[in-house]
C-alpha angles and dihedrals in degrees: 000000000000132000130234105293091035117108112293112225120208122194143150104278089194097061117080100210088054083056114052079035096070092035089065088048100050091034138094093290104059090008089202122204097225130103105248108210125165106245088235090079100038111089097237100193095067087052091052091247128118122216087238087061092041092049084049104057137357111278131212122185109195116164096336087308114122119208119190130197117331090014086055097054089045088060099045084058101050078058095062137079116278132310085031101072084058091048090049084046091052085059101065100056124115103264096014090061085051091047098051097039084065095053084046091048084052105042081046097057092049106036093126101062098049123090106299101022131111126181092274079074093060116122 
């Protein structure tokens, strides 16, 4: 996992799916280069979030920038071992960010019901 400077990651550390998500993410396959902590043990006020927003929607902290969703998943990416940076990259085009913020939006909204998830996870 990351070191101190690196993207901070913050997901729902209750829900099952967040969290082999970002396992995935931060494992062997994209090797990301963030510090994955579940939002419950960050103290969110001194980052400007609220736990409500983080519940809502993955969060990435990255040099005072915040990316949500999508652009959260396309940091996290540009974190990781190749191909994954020009996945990450990808991401981030006109068409293909609208497209992707959909898929986000969807996954999002059921992720309770998706492996991993239980109804703690429920939007």
């Amino acid at each position: 996992m990351g070191t101190v400077g690196d993207p901070m990651v913050l997901f729902d550390g209750d829900c099952g799916f967040c969290t082999r998500a970002v396992g995935f993410m931060t494992g062997r396959t994209v090797r990301a280069d963030v510090s994955a902590e579940p939002l419950q043990r960050v103290d969110l006020p001194s980052l400007g979030l609220t736990v409500d927003k983080c519940l809502e929607t993955l969060h990435v902290v990255d040099e005072g920038a915040v990316f949500t969703g999508s652009d959260a998943i396309a940091r996290i990416l540009r974190a990781g071992r190749p191909p994954w940076p020009l996945v990450g990259r990808l991401l981030t085009l006109p068409g293909v960010r609208q497209v992707a913020g959909a898929a986000y939006d969807l996954v999002a909204r059921n992720r309770h019901r998706l492996p991993g998830g239980s109804t703690t996870c429920g939007l």
